[in-house]
N, C-alpha and C positions, 0 to 999 in steps of 0.2 A: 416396399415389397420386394423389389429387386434385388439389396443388398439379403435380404431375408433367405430368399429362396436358394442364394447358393450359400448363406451360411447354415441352413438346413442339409446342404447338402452334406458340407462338410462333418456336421453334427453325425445326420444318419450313417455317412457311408465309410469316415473315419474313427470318429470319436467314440462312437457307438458300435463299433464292429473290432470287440478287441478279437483274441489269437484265436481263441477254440473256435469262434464263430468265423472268421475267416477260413480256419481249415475248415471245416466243415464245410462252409459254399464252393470251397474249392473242388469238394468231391463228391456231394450229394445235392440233388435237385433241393433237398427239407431246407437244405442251407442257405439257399437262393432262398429259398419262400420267406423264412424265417427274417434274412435279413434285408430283404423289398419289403416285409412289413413293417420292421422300424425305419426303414427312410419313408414309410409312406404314414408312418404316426408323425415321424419327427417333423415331417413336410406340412402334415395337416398342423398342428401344434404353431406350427413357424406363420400360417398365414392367420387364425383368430384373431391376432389383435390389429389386422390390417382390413380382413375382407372373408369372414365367414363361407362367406357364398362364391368361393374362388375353388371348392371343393372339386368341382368337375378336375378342372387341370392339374390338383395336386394327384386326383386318380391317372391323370393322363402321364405324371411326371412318373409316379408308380409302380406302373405296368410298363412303360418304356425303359425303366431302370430293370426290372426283371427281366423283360428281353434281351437285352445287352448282354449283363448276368448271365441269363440262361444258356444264350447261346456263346459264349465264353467257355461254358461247363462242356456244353456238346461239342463245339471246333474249336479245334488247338491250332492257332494261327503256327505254320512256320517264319515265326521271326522272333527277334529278339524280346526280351520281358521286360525291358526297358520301353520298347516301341508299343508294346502290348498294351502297358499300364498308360503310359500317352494316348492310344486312341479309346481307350476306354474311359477316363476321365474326360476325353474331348468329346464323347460320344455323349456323356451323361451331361457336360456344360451343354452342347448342341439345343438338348432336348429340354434343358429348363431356360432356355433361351427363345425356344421358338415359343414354351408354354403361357411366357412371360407380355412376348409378341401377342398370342392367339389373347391374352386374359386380355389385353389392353393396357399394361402396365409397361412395356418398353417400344419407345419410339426412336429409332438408331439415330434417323436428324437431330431428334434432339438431343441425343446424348452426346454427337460429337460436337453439338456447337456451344451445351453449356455441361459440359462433363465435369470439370472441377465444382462448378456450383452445386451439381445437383450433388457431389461425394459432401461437400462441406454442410450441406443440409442435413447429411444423415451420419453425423459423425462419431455416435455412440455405435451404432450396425456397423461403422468402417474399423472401429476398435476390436469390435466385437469379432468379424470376420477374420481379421487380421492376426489377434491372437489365439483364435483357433487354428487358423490355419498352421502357427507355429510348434504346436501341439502334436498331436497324432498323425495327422495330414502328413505336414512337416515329413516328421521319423520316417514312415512309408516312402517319401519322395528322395529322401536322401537313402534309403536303401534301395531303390530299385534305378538309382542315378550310380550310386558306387560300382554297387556289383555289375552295373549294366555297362559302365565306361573301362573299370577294371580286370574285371574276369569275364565278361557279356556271360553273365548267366542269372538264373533266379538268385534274390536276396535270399540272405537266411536270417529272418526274423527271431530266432530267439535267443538274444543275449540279456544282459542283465543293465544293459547301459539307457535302456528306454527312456526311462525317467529322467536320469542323472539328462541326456539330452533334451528333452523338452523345458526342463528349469532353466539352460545352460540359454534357448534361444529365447524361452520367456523374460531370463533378464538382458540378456544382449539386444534385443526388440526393445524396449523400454532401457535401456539406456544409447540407444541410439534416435531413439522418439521425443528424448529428451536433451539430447543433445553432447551427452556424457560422453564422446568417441571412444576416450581414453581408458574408459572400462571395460569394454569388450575384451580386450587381452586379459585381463584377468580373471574373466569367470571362465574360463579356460583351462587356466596358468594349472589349477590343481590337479586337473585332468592329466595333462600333459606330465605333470611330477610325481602323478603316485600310477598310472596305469604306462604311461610311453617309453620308461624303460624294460617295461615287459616285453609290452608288443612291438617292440621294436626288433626285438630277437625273433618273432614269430612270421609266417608265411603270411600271416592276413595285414600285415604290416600297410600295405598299399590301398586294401582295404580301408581298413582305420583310417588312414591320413582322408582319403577322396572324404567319407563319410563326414566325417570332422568341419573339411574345407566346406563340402556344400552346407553344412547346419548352418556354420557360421555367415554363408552367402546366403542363405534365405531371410534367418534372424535379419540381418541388417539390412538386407533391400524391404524387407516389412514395416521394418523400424524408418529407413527413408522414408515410406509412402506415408507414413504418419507423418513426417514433417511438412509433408509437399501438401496436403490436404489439411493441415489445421489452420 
């Protein structure tokens, strides 16, 4: 249930929140509403095969995701959108964290004394999380890591590289999960050969390069954690 609940998370508040629907919450309360209700289907969907009657705190996980949300919409923190998108993620882990606590499903004694055990018990959800994360999650972390170390300002989410990115860390996670080191430069290489003598001429040149570097450092610290837990 544990590994569940933040791969639900992942699911509703990444996977399932492409572009329109993020502008959108960006600037209208509907947008908020619209998208607390797929994290709060994704969330109920995510506990069914575990424990039905865990309903209450996927309502609790819910509405504490829409406040966050909401009030994000209403105050504009001054600080940076790097720091922003940090305490907002840490806000939403907080709160499926304590839910998890409150359900009876997490005992922190025991996670720090038999922590690898319990990942190696549930190692189909440790896949499962993990390459989601490298997905959409992923893309979002590494633009709001670039722009925010680079230029400290908001990302700008739409180029056309999205995809070509998420395959690029889907096979480098899996060939580092596997043991393959040696391949990771190359699902790159073509990257680097038909787009980096363009952008190398171009102002976002520094952009590109951070973006690039962090995909690649997430791909393969995913791709470790797989090796360290099978």
């Amino acid at each position: 249930m544990i590994i569940a609940m933040f791969l639900a998370h992942l699911v509703g508040d990444y996977i399932l929140q492409w572009n329109s629907l993020a502008a959108w919450k960006s600037r209208a309360m509907a947008g908020v509403i619209v998208h607390c209700l797929v994290v709060l289907a994704v969330t109920w969907l995510f506990i069914l095969p575990f424990n039905p009657g865990w309903w209450p705190w996927v309502i609790v996980i819910g509405v504490a995701h829409f406040v966050i949300d909401a009030i994000q919409l209403r105050v504009k923190l001054p600080i940076p959108e790097l720091a922003r998108f940090g305490l907002d993620q840490a806000a939403h882990f907080i709160v499926i964290t304590l839910a998890l606590a409150g359900g009876g499903y997490l005992n922190l004694a025991v996670i720090v004394q038999n922590g690898l055990a319990l990942l190696q018990s549930d190692l189909l959800l440790i896949y499962l999380l993990g390459y989601a994360f490298v997905t959409m999650p992923a893309w979002v972390l590494v633009k709001f890591t670039a722009y925010g170390l680079v230029q400290g300002t908001a990302p700008q989410f739409g180029d056309s590289s999205k995809y070509l990115g998420i395959l690029e860390r889907l096979l480098m996670t899996t060939f580092v999960a596997v043991g393959q080191y040696l391949l990771v430069p190359l699902v790159i290489l073509p990257r680097l050969l038909m787009e980096w003598p363009e952008v190398a001429q171009d102002e976002g040149a520094p952009v590109y390069l951070a973006e690039l570097l962090a995909s690649i450092a997430l791909a393969v610290s995913v791709g470790i954690a797989f090796r360290l837990v099978s």
